[in-house]
C-alpha positions in Angstrom: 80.5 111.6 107.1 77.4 113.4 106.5 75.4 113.6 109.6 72.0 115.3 108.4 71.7 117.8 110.6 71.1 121.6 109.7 72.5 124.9 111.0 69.6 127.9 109.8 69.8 127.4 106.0 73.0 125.2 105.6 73.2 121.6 105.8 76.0 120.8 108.8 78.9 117.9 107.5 81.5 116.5 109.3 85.1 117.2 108.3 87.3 115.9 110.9 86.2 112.4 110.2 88.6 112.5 107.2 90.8 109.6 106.6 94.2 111.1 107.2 93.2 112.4 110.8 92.1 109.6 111.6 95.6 107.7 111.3 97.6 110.5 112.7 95.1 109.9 116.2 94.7 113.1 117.2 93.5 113.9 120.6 91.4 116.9 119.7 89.6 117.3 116.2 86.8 119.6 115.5 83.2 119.5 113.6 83.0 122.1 110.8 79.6 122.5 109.0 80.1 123.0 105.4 77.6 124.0 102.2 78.6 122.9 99.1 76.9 125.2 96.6 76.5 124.1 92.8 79.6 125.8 91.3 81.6 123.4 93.9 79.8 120.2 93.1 82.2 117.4 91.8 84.9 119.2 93.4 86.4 117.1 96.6 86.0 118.4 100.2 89.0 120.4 101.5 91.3 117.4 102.8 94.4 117.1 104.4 97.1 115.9 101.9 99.0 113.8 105.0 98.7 112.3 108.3 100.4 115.8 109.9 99.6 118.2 107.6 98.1 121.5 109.6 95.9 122.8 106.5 93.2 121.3 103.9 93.8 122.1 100.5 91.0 124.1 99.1 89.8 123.6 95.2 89.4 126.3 92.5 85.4 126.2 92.0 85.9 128.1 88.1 83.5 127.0 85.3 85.3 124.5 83.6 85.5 126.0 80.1 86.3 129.2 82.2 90.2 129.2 83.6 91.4 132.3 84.9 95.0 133.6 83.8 96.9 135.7 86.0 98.9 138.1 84.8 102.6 139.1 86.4 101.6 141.8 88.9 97.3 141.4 89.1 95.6 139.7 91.2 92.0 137.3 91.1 89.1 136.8 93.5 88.7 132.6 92.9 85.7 131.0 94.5 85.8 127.5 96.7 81.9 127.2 96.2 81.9 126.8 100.2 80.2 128.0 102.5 81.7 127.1 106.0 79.9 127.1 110.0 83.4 127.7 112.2 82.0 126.8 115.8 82.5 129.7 117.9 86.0 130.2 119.5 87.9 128.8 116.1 88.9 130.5 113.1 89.8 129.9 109.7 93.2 130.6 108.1 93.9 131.2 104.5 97.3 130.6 103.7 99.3 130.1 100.1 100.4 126.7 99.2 104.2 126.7 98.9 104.5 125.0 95.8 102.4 127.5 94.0 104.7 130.1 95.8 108.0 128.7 95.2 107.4 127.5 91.8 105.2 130.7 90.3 105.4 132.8 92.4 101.3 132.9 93.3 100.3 133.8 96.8 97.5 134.8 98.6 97.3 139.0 98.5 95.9 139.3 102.2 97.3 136.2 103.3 96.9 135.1 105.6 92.8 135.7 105.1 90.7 135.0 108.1 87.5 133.4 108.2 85.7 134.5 110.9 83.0 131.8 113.1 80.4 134.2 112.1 80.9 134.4 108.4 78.0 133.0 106.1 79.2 133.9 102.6 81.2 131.9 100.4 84.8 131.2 100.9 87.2 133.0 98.5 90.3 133.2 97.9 92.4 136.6 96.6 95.3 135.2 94.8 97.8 137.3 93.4 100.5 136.6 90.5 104.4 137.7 92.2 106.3 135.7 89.8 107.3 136.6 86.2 105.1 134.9 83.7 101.2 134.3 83.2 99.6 131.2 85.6 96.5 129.8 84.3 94.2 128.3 86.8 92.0 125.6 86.0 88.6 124.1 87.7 89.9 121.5 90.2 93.5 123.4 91.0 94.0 123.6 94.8 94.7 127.2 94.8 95.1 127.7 99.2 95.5 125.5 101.9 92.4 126.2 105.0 94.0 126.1 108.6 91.2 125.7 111.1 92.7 127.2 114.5 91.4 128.3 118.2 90.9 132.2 118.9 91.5 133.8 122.2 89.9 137.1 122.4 91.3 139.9 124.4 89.7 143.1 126.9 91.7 146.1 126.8 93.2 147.3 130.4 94.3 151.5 130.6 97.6 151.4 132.2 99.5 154.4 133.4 103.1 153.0 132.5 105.1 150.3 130.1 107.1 147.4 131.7 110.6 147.6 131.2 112.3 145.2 129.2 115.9 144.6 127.6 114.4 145.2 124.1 112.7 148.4 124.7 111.6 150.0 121.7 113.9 147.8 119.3 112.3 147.0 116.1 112.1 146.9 112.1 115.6 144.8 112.1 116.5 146.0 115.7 118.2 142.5 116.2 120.1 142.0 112.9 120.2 139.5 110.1 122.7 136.7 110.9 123.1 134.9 114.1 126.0 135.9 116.5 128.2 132.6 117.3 131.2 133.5 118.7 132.8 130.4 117.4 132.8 131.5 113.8 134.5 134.5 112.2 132.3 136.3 109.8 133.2 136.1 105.7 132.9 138.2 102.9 132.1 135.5 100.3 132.1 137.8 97.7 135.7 138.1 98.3 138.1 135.8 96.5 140.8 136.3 99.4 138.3 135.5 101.7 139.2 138.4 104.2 137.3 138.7 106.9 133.7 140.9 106.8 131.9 141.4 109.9 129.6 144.0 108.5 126.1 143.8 108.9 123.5 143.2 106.3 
């Protein structure tokens, strides 16, 4: 749904009209103005994929005849072509897509990014290769997925002392790797005999 209206230089368009929220009924949904520039024309809006799904995939806006190859270990700055108006109080959270993760081992470098309500510029997106081989991305490749999600912003208060608490200072791996059931013996199953290994990891 395009509704016409403008917000300072950018024409304002509706997002959360989109087909898959409105099936799952939600209760709350939220208006984001969005600029599509010229790279990102053609290129679909960022949609959600299912009825539940939390983030909108967001499209590689590359020249066509232009794909970008990622090497094992560097990293690319890939444009969406989108500029986005957050309304105040909401943010926007760049975040890898899993498949890409899981499969070729491409995630986002800062991830996740943050798009603040106050940024103009165009939304990019700082992938990074973490798997083994070359990944060519291609014009049209959903590359992120764009959470948009409410901010609560904080005031500082000078205290003179620290609650207590039974954690205290307990951190960096403070509370171990595997769960504690007292039901369950742990085992070494790198031991054919399978002796008993309660050491932690």
């Amino acid at each position: 749904m395009m509704d016409g209206s403008m917000h300072g230089d950018f024409p304002v368009v509706s997002v959360a009209s989109d087909q898959a929220v409105k099936d799952a009924d939600y209760d709350q949904t939220v208006t984001v103005g969005i600029y599509i520039t010229e790279e990102a024309e053609g290129l679909p809006l960022p949609s959600y994929a299912t009825a539940h799904a939390a983030g909108m995939d967001l499209y590689a806006a590359i020249p066509l005849n232009l794909p970008v190859v990622l090497h094992p270990g560097s990293r690319a700055l890939i444009t969406t072509g989108l500029r986005i108006i957050l309304p105040h109080g909401f943010e926007g959270q760049v975040r890898a897509r899993s498949g890409l993760a899981m499969r070729h081992g491409i995630g986002i470098l800062n991830g996740p990014g943050t798009i603040d309500s106050d940024y103009r510029g165009v939304v990019q997106i700082l992938l990074v290769n973490w798997g083994d081989e070359p990944f060519e991305i291609r014009r049209g490749d959903r590359i992120a997925q764009l959470v948009i999600a409410p901010v609560i912003r904080s005031t500082w208060e000078i205290v003179s002392t620290v609650t207590v608490t039974e954690r205290g200072e307990g951190g960096f791996g403070s509370t171990g790797v595997r769960p504690i059931n007292p039901y369950v013996e742990p085992h070494d199953i790198s031991r054919s005999d399978g002796a008993e290994n309660a050491d932690e990891m």
